[in-house]
LOKEDO-598531 format. One record per residue: y, x, z of N, C-alpha, C in turn; residue in one letter. Coordinates in pm, whole numbers, plus 50000, padded with zeros to 5 digits. Layout:
<pados>
YXZYXZYXZa...
</pados>
This chain:
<pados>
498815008650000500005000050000501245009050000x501905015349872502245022149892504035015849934x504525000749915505764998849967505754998850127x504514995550220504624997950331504645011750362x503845022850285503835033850308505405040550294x505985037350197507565043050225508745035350324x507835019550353509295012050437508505022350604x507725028350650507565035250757507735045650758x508355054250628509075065450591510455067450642x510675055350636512065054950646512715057450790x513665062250818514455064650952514925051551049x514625052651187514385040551272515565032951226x516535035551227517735028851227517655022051111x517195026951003517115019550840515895007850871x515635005250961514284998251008514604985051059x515834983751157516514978251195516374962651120x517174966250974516954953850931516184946850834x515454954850818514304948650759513464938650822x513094946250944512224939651071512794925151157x514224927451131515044918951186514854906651107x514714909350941514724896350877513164894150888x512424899750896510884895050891510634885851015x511004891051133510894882251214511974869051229x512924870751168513614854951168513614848151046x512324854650962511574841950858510204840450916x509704848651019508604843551074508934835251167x509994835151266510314820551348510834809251280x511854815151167511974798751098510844794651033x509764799350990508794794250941507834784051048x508034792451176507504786151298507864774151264x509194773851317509824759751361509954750551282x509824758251123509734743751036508744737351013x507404748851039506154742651050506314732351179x506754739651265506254728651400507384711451338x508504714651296509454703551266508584696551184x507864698851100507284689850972506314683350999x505404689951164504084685751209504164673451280x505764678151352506094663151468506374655251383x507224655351240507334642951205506564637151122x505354642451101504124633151020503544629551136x503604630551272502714625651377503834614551396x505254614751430506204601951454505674594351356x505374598651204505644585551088504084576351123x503324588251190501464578751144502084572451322x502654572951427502764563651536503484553651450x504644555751393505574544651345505094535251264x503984536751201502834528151108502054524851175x501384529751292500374524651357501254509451449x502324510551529502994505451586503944492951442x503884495151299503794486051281503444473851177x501684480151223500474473951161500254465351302x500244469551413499564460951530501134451751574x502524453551491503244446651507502864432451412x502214442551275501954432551147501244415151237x499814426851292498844418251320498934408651429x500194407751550500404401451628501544391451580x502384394851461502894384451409502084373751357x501274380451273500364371251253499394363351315x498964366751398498324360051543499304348851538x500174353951597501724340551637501874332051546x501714332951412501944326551315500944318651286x499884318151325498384312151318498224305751456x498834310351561499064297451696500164290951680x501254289651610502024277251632501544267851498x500864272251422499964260951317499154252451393x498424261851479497134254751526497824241551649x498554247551718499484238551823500004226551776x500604231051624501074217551596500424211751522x499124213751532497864204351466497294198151554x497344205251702496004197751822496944204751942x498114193951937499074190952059498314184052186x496854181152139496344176252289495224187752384x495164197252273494854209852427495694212152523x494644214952614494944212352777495104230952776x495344238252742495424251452772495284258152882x496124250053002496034257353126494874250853205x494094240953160492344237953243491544244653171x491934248353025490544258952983490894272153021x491934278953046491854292253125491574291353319x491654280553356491414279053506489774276953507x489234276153413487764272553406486944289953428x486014290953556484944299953518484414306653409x484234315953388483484316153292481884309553281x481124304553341480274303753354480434287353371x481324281053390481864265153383482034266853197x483194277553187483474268353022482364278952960x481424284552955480054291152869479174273052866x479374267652996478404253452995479154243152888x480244242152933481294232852843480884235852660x481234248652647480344247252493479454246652441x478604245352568477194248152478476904232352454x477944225052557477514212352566478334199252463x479634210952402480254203252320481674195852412x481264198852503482844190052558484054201052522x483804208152505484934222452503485124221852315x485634224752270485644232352086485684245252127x485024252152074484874268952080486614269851959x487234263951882488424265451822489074267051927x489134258352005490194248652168490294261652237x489164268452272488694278652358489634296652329x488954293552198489804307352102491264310752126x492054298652025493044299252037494274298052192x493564291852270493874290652403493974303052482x492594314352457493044325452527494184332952414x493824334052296494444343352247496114343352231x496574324352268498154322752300498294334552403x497464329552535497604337152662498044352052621x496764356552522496584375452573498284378352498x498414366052386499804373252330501134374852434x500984361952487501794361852614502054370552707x500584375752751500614390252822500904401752753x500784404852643501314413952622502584417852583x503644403552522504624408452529505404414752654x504664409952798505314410852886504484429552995x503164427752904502804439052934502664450752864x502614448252744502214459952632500624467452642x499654453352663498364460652655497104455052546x497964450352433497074452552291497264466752196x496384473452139496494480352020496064469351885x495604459651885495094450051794494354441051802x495004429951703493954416251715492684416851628x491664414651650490714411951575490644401951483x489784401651371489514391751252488804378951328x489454367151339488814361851422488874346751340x489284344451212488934329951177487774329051109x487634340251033486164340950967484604339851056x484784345351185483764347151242483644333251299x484784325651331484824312151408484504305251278x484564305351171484314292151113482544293351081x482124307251078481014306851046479934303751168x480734305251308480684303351420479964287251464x480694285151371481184266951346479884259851275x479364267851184478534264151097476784267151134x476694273451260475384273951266474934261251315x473874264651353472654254051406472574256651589x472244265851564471854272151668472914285151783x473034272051853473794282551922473704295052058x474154304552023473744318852118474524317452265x474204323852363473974324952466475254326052501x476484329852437477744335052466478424323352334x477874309552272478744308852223479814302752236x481044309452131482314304152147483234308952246x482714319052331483284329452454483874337752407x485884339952376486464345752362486364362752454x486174372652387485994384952448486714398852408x487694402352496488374416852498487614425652480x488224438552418487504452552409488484458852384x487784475252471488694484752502488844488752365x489414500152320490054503452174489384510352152x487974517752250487114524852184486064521352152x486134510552179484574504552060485284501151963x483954502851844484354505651726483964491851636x485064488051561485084476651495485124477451398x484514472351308484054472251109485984470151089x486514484551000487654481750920489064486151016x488944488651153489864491251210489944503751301x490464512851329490694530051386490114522751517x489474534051572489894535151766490114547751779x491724546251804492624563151843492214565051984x492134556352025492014564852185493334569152262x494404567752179495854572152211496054586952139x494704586352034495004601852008495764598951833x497024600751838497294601051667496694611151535x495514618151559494934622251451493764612651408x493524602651483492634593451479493174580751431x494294578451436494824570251331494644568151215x494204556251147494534552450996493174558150981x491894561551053490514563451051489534553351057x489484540450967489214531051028487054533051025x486814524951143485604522751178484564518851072x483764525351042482544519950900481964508050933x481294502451091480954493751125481134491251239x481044479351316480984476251448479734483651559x480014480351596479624492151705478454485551741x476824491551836476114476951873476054470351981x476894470252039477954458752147478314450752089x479274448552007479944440651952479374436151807x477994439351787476854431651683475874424351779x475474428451900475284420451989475924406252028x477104409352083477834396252124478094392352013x478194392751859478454384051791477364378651813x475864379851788474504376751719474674365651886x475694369751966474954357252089476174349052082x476724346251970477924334652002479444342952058x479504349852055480844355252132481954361152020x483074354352061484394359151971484914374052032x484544380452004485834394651991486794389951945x487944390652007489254388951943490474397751970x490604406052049491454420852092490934432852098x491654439652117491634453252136492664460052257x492374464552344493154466052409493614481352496x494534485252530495064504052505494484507152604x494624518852593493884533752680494804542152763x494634550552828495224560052843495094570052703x496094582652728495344588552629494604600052616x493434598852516492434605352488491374602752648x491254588352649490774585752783490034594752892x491354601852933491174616753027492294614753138x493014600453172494374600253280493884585753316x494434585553471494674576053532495834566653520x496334571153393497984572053377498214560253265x498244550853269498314538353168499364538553059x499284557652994500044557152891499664563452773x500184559852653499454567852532500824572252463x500874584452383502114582752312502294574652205x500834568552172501054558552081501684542152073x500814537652172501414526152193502134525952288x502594532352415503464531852487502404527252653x503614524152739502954522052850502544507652888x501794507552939501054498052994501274492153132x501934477153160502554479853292501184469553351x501664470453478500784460953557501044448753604x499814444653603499984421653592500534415153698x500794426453844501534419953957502544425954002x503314437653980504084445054007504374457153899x505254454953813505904462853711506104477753759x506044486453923506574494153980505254499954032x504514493353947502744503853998501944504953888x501084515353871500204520453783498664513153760x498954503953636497524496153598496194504853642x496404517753615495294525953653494554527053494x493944540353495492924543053364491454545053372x491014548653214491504548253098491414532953049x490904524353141490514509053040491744499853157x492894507653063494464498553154494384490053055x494634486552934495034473052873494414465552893x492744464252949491274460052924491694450253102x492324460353204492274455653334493514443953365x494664450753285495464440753304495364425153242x495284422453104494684419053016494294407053110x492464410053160492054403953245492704396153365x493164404753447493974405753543495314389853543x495484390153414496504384453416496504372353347x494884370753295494424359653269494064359353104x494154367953058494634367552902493244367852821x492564373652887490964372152826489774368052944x489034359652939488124356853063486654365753116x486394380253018486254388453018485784399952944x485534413052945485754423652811485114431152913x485314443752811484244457152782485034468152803x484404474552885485524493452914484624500552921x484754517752952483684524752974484604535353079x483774542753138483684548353235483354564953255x483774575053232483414585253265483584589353431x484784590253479484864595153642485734584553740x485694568953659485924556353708486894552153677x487134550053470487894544653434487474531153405x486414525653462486094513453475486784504953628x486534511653741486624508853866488114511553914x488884518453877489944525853918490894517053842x490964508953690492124499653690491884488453734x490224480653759489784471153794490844471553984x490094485954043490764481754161492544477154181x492724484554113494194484254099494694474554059x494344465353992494674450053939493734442854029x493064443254115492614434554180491614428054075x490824431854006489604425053940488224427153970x486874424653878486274430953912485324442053832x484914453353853484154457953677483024467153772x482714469153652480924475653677480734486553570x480454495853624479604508353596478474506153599x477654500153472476214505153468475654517053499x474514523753477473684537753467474214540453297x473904549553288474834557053127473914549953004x472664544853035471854541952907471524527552952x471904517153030471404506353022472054497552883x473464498352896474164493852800474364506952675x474004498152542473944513152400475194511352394x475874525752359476814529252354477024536252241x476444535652096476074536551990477494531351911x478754536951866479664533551795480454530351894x480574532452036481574535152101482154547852124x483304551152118484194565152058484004571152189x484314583652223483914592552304484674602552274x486004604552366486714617952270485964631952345x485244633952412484914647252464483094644352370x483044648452269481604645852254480464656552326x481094667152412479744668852456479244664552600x480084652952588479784642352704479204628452643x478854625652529478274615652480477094617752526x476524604052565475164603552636474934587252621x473324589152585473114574952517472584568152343x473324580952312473954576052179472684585852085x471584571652034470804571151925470784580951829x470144592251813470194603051669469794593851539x470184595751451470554591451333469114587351268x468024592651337467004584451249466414575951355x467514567951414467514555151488468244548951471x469044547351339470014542951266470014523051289x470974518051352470774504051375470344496851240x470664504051116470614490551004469124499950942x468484503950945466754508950981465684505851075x465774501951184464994495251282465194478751194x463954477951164463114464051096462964447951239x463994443751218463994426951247462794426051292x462924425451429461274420151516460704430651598x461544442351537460684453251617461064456351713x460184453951814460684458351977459794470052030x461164477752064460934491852092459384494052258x458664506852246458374505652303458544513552412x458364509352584459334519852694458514529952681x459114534452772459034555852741458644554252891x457134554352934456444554353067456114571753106x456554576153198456044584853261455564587653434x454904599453462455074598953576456114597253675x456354584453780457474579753828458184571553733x458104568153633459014566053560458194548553500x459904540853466458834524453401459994515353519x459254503153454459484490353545459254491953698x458334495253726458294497353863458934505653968x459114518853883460044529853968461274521354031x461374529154148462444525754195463864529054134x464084518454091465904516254040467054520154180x468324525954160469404524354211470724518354148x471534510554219472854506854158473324508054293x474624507954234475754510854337477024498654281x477684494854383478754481154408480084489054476x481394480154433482304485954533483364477454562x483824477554644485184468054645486374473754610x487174469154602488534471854577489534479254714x489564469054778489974479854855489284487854937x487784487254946486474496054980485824492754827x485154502154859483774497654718482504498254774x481724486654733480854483654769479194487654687x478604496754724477594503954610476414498254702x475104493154570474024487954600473274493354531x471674501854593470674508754524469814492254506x468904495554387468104480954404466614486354289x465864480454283464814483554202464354473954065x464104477654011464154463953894463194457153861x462264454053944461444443454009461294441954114x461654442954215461524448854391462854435154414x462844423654423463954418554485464704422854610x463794429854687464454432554821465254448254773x465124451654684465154468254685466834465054539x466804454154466467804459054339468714447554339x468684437754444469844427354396471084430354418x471844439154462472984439754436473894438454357x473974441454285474894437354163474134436454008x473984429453961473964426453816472794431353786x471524429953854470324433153830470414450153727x470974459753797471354471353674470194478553723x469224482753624467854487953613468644503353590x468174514653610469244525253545468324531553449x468724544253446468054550053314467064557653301x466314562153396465484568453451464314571653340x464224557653265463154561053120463744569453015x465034567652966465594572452918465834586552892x466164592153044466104607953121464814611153072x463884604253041462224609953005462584618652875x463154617952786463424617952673464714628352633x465684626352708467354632852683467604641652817x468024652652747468384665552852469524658452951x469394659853092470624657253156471924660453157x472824650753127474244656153119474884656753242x475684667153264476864667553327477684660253423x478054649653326478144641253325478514625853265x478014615153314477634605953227478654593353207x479054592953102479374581353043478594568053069x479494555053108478754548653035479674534653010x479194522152935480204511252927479744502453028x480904490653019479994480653121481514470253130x481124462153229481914445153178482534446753314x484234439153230485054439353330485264425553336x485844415253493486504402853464486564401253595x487474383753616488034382953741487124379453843x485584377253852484944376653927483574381653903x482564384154003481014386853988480534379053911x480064366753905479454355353854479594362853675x480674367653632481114365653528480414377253451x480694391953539480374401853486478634399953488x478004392153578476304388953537476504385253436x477114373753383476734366353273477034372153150x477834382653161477924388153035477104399452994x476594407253128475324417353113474044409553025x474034399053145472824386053096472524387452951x473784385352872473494381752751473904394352655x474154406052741473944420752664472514426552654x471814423752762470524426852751469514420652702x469594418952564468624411752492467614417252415x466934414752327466024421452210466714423952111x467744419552102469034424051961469394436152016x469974439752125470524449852170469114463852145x468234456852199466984465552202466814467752083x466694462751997466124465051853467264472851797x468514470451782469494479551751469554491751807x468964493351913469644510752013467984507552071x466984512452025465444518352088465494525452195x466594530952211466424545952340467614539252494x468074525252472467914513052570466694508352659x466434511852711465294506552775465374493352813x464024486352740463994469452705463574462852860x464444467352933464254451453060465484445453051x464804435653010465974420253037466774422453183x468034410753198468434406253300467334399253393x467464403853535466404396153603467424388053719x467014374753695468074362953745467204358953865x465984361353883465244362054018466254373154097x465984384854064466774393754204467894389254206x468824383954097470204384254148470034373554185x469294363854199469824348054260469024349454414x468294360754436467554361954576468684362854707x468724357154783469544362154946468794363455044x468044373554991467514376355139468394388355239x468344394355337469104397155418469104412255429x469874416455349469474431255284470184448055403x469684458255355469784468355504471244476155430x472024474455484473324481255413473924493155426x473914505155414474574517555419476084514655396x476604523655450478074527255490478784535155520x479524545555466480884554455533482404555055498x483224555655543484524550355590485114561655443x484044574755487484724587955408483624594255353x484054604455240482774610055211483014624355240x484124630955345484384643755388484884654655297x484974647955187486004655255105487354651755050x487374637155071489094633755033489494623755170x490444626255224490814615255356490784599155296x489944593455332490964578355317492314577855349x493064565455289494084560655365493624550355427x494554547955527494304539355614493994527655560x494384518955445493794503455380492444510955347x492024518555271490914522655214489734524855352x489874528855447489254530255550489114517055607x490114507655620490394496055674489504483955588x489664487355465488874478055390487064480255441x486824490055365485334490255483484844486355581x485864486555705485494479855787485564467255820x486354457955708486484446855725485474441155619x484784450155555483454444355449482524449055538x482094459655635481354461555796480884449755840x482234440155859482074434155959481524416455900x482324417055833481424403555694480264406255663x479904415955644478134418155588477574412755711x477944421455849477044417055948477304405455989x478074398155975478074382055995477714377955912x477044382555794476614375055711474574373555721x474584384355851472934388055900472454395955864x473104408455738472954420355700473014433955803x472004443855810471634449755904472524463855843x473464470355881474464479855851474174493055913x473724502855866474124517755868474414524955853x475244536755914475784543955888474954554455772x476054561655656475424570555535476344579655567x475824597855539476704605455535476224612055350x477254613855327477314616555149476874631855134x475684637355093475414649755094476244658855017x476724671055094477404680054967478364677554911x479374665454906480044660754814481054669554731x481574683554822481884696854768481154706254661x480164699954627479694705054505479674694154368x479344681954444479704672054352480774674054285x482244676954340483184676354274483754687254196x483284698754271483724711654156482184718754078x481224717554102480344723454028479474716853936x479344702753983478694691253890480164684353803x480764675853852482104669653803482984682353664x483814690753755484804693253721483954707153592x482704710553693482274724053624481404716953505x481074705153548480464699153365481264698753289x482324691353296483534683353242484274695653175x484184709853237484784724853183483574735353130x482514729853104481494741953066481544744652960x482094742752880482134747852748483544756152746x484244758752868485344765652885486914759852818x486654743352831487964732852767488024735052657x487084737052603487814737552391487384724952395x486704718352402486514704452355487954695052425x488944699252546489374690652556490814700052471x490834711852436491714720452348491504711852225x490344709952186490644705452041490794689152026x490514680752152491064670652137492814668152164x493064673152215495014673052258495754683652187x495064693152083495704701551989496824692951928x497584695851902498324691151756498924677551805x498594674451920499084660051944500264662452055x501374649252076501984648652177501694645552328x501334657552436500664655252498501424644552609x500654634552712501764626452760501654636052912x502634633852968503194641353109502224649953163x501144636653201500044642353339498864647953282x498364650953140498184655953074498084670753030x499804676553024500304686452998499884697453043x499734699353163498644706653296497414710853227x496574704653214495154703353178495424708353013x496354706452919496404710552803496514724652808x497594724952849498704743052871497294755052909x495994744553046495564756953088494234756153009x494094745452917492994747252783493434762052681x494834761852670495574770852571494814788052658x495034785952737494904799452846493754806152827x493364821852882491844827152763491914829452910x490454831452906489454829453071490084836853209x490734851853099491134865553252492634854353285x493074848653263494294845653277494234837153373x493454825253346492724817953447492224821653557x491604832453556490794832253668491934844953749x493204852753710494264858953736494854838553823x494684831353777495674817453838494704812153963x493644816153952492934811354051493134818354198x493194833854156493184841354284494784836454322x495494833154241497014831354272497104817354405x496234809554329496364796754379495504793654538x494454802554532493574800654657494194798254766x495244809054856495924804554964496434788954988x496914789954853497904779754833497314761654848x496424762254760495404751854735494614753554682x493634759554762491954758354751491244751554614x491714735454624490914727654580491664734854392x492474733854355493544740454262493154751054194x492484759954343492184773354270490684769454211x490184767854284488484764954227488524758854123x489264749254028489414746153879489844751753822x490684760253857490974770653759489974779853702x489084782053816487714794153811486904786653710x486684770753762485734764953686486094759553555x487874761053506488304756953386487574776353262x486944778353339486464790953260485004791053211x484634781253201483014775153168482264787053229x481184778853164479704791653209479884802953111x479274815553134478954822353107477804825452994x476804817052959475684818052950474784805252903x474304799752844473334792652831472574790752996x471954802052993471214799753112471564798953236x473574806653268473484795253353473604777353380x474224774553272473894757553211472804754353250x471744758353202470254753553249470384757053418x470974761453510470754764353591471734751953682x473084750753635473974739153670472834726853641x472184724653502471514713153485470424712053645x469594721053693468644718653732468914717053893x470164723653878470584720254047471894706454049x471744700453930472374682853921471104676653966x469724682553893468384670753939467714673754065x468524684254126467574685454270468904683154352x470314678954315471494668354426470884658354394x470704649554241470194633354238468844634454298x467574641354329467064637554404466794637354583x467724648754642468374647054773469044635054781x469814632154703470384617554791469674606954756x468874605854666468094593254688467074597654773x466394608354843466184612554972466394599855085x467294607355107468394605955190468454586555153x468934585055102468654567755066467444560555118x466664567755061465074559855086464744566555253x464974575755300465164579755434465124565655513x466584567655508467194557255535466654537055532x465954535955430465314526155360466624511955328x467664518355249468844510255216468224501855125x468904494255110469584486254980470514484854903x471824483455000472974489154927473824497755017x475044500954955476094511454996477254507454999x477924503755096479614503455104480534513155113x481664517255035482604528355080483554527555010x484724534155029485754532254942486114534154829x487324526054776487434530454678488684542854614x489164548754536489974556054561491414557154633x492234543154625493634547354701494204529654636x495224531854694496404517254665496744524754518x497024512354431497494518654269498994527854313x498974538054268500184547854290501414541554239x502464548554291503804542554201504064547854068x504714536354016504634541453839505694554353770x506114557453970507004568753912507084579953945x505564577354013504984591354038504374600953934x504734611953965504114621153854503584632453922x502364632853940501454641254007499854640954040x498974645654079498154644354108497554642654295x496414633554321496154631454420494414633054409x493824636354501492504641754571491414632254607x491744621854583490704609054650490034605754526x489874611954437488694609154276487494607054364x486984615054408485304619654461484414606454464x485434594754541484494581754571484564576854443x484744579154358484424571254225483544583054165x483694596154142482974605654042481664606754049x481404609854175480034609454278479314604454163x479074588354147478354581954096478344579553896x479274588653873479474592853717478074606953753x478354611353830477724627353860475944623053850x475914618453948474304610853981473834604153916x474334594053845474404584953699473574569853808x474464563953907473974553053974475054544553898x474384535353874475614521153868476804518554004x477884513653941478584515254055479654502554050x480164491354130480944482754045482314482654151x483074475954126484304473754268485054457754185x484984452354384485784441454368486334437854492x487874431254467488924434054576488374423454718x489094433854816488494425854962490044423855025x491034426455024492124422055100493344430855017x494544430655097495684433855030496194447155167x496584458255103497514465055221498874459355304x498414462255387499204456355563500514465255534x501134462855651502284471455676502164481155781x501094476955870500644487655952499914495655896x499094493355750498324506155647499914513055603x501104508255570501734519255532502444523855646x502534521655772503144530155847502054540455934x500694538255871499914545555971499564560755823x499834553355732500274563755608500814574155647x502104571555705503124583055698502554599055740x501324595155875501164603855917499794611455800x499594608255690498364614355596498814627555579x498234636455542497924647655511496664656655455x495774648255495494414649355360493914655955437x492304663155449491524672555485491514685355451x492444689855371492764704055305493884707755388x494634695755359496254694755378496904707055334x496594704855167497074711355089498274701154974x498714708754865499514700754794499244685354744x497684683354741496914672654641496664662854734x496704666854862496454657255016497944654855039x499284662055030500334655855060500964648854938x500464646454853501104638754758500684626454798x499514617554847499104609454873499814599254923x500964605155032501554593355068502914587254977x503464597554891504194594754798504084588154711x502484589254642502074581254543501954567654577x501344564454681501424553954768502364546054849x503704553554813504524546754904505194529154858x505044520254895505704507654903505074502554874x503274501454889502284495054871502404479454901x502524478455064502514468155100502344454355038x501474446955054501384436455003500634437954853x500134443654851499244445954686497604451854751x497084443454657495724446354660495514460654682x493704461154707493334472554729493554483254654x494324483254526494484496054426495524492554383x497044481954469497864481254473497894464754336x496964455954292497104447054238496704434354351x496884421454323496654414754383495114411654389x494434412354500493084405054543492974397954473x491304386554366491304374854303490104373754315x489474376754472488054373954453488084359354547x489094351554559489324340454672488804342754781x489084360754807489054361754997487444363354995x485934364754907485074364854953484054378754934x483464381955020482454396154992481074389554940x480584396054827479104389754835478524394554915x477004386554904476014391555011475254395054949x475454406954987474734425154939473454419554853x472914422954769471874424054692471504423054576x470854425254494470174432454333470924442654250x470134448354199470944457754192472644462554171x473024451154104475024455554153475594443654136x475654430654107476094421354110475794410154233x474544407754259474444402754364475134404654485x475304416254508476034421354624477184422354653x477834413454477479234411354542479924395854547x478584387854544478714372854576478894367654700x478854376754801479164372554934480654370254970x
</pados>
C-alpha cells in the first residue's frame, strides 16, 4: 500500500490533518448512521401505531352499526354475568353469541381509550358468522376471548414491544388459539406487553404505557399488563398471558385479578413468541408440525419410571395479597385439587433436557371458577392432537369439585426478600380462613432460596453470557428500566466481573449478577447447573411430601409500585421460585393495604438492607387502600378452600 506507506513518511505535524479529517468523517458517518437508524425505527412505530389506530376505528365503526340495529341489548347484564353463567346462556340460546361479542368488544374499546392496553383487534365477523352457521356447538361457544400480543395470529405481527418485529406478520395461528376456535371461542384482541417481555414495567416504546384499571398513579405490573388490566376493568371476561419469572401473577396481583401459571408443558405453547429463545420450552420440533399429525390421532403418553398418570403431580396457588400455592396429584383427589386440576409436566421432562428456566402460558380473569373453565376446555384432544409432546390428561372436574379438608403449608417469608407488612399480613389472614375453614395448617421453610435466585433464576436467564438478551434490545429503543440490563449485555465478561468486585460491599445481591451476567464457562459446567436444578426440584418436593402437604400459602411479591418509580426492588423470589422448579403457581386477591401496612412500612429495610431492600418503601409509598399488588380486590372478599391441583384452592 504504497499511499499509506508515504502518508507515515510524512512528519508528525503534516499528520495533523489528515487524521483530523479521517476521524470527523468517521464520526459523521457514525451519527448519520445512527440518525437514519432512529428514524426508520420512529417511521415502522408511526405505522404500527397507525394500523392499530386503522383497526380500532374500525371496530368503532362496526359498533355504532350494530347498536343502531339492536338498541335492545342489555350490555351492562351481559358483562355482570359469570363466565360460567353466560358460557350456559349460549349454549342455551337465551344469550346471541353476536349480543355477547359486540358487548365486550364496545367495553375493551372503552378501556382502552382510557387505558391504552390494545396492540389490535382481531378479525372477528368472519369467524362469528361462520360461528353462526354450525350445528354443533363447542364447549367455549360464542365466549369472547383476549390474548396477550404474543400469541401468534394468522396475518398479524407479535412485536412484543420490540420494533424489529414489526410489519412481521404471523403465518398461522398459534395452537391455542386453533384450539379455542375449534371449541366455540371468539378471539377478538390483542393486548400490550412490556417490552421484549423482560420488565415489570407496563411500557413498550411502541405502543406506549399502559395505565392501571383503579388508580392511574400505579404500575399495571408485567409483561401481560394490557391482558391484566383489560380484564381487570371488565373489558374481556377472560384471556391468555404467559409467564417466565411471574408475568402472569405479578399484573394479575396488581389489578386485583386472578391468573395461573401452569407447569411449562401442560398448556402447547407452539406459535407463542418467546423473545429469549433459549428459554423456549414446550415447543414441538418441526416434524411435529400441527398441520401433519392426521385427524384422530391421539398421541401416546411418554410412561416412565415414576413418571404417568399416577405420579405424583404438584401445583402451586397464590393470592394477591399472599399467594396461595397448591401441590396436588392428577388422580389423587386428596393430593391435586387445588387449583385447576394442573397435572405438570413430569412426562414431558421424560423426553426434553431441563431448562433453566421455564416458560409457560396459562389463563387470566376476574375469578377462579373462570380460569377452570377455560383450562377445561384447553385441555382437549384438539389441543393433544395438535402439540403430541402435551401430555393427554384431560381436565379432572372430580378433584376440582372435591372439598375435602386438605393439610396446608405456609410461610410469611421465604428468607431471602423481607415481606412488607400487607404481604406478610395477607398470609395470615388466608392462615386464619383456611383454618376456619377445618384445614389443618403448617408451617414450610423454602429450601436454599439463595441459590434459587442467583444460580438457577438469574444464572439460567444469563448462561449464554446475555447475547440473547444483546441481540434482542440491539438496535431498538431501549425503555428506562431496561437500559441497565442492556448497557451491561454491551459489556465483555473482565469488565463485568471488574463491576462485581466494585459492587460487593455495596450490594451483595448487585454484585452476584454481575458475576452471573458472565455466563458459564463451559458446556459442562451447564450440564452441571442443569443437574444441580434436578437435585433442588427434588429436595423440595422432599421436603413437601415430608411434610405430607397439599397445598402452599405465601406471598406474593409487594403492593403494585408507584408509576413514578424508577428502580428496582428485591421481592421477585416468591414468584421465580416456581418458574425455577416448573410447579404451577396461580394468585388471587385476599384484601386491600391498611394504613397501619403503610406506616409499619416506613420502618422496611429488607434483609440485606442494601440499595434493592431500601427502595421498597418508595416504590410502595401511598398504597393505602389498593389491593394486594396495589389494584382493587374482586374476589368478593372470599379464599377458596385449598384443593386440586391450583384452582380448587382458590374457591374458598
Amino acid at each position: 500500500m504504497p499511499g499509506l506507506r508515504m502518508l507515515l513518511q510524512l512528519p508528525p505535524a503534516h499528520l495533523a490533518a489528515p487524521l483530523g479529517a479521517l476521524l470527523l468523517g468517521w464520526g459523521a458517518g457514525f451519527l448519520l448512521r445512527r440518525w437514519i437508524s432512529r428514524r426508520r425505527l420512529a417511521q415502522r412505530v408511526a405505522l404500527a401505531q397507525e394500523e392499530r389506530a386503522r383497526l380500532v376505528a374500525q371496530a368503532e365503526a362496526a359498533l355504532v352499526h350494530f347498536r343502531a340495529q339492536h338498541p335492545e341489548v342489555q350490555a351492562e347484564s351481559i358483562r355482570t354475568l359469570p363466565l360460567s353463567e353466560l358460557r350456559e346462556q349460549l349454549q342455551k340460546d337465551t344469550l346471541s353469541s353476536e349480543h355477547v361479542l359486540y358487548t365486550y368488544l364496545g367495553k375493551a374499546l372503552e378501556v382502552h381509550r382510557a387505558l391504552n392496553c390494545l396492540t389490535s383487534t382481531l378479525p372477528w365477523e368472519e369467524p362469528l358468522w361462520e360461528l353462526q352457521q354450525q350445528e354443533r356447538k363447542g364447549f367455549l361457544h360464542g365466549v369472547p376471548i383476549s390474548l396477550k400480543d404474543n400469541y401468534g395470529c394468522k396475518g398479524l405481527s407479535a412485536s412484543c414491544g420490540l420494533v424489529k418485529w414489526l410489519g412481521v406478520p404471523t403465518q398461522e395461528d398459534c395452537v391455542l388459539v386453533r384450539v379455542l376456535r375449534s371449541q366455540g371461542a371468539l378471539p377478538f384482541v390483542k393486548t400490550s406487553v412490556s417490552q421484549a417481555m423482560l420488565s415489570y414495567y407496563s411500557y413498550n416504546p411502541i405502543y406506549g404505557k399502559t395505565l392501571h384499571p383503579h388508580n392511574p398513579d400505579r404500575l399495571v405490573g408485567g409483561s401481560s399488563s394490557g391482558e391484566a388490566a383489560l380484564i381487570a376493568a371488565g373489558g374481556s371476561p377472560v384471556g391468555l398471558g404467559s409467564d417466565l419469572g411471574g408475568s402472569i401473577r405479578i399484573p394479575a396481583a396488581f389489578c386485583g385479578i386472578c391468573g395461573l401459571k401452569p407447569t411449562a408443558s401442560r398448556l402447547s405453547s407452539w406459535g407463542v413468541v418467546k423473545t429469549l429463545n433459549s428459554l423456549t420450552t414446550g415447543r414441538p420440533p418441526r416434524t411435529f408440525c400441527p398441520h401433519t399429525a392426521p385427524a384422530g390421532c391421539a398421541p401416546v403418553p411418554l410412561l416412565g419410571p415414576g413418571l404417568g398418570p399416577t405420579a405424583s403431580m404438584w401445583a402451586v396457588l397464590s393470592t394477591s395479597l399472599g399467594r396461595l400455592y397448591v401441590p396436588g396429584s392428577g388422580t389423587d383427589p386428596g393430593i391435586a385439587r387445588a387449583a385447576l386440576d394442573l397435572a405438570p409436566t413430569w412426562v414431558a421432562l421424560a423426553l426434553l433436557p431441563c431448562p433453566p428456566v421455564s416458560s409457560a402460558v396459562g389463563p387470566m380473569a376476574r375469578d377462579v371458577d373462570s380460569l377452570a373453565l377455560l383450562l377445561h376446555a384447553l385441555l382437549c384432544d384438539e389441543m393433544f392432537r395438535l402439540d403430541p409432546l402435551v401430555p393427554p390428561l384431560p381436565f379432572n372436574q372430580e378433584v376440582y369439585s372435591s372439598r375435602r379438608p386438605l393439610r396446608v403449608g405456609y410461610y410469611e417469608s421465604d428468607g431471602y426478600s423481607q415481606p412488607t407488612p400487607s404481604m406478610r399480613r395477607a398470609v395470615q389472614h388466608a392462615y386464619h380462613l383456611l383454618q376456619g375453614a377445618g384445614h389443618q395448617l403448617v408451617p414450610f421453610s423454602v429450601p436454599r432460596i439463595d441459590l434459587v435466585v442467583s444460580q438457577f433464576f438469574w444464572g439460567g436467564l444469563m448462561a449464554d453470557g446475555q447475547e440473547n438478551i444483546y441481540s434482542c434490545l440491539k438496535d431498538e429503543p431501549v425503555e428506562r428500566t431496561l437500559q441497565s440490563l442492556f448497557r451491561l449485555s454491551c459489556y465483555p465478561r473482565f469488565f463485568k466481573r471488574i463491576l462485581s468486585l466494585i459492587w460487593r460491599p455495596l450490594c451483595p445481591q448487585v454484585a452476584q449478577n454481575f458475576r452471573l451476567a458472565c455466563g458459564v464457562r463451559s458446556v459442562k459446567e451447564l450440564w452441571r447447573q442443569q443437574e444441580a436444578l434436578k437435585e433442588y426440584q427434588h429436595e423440595f418436593m422432599e421436603q413437601w411430601q415430608a411434610l405430607q402437604l397439599d397445598v402452599l400459602i405465601c406471598p406474593c411479591p409487594c403492593p403494585a409500585p408507584s408509576s413514578v418509580f424508577v428502580g428496582h426492588v428485591s421481592l421477585w423470589s416468591y414468584t421465580i421460585l416456581y418458574n425455577v422448579i416448573n410447579f404451577p403457581a396461580g394468585t388471587v386477591p385476599v384484601g386491600r393495604v391498611t394504613e397501619q401496612d403503610e406506616e409499619e412500612l416506613k420502618d422496611y429495610k429488607g434483609y440485606h438492607q442494601d440499595l434493592l431492600g431500601k427502595n421498597v418503601p418508595e416504590a410502595s409509598e401511598a398504597g393505602q387502600g389498593h389491593g394486594p399488588g396495589g389494584g382493587q380486590a374482586r374476589q368478593k372478599g372470599r379464599l377458596p378452600p385449598v384443593g386440586a391441583g391450583c384452582s380448587r384452592a382458590t374457591q374458598c
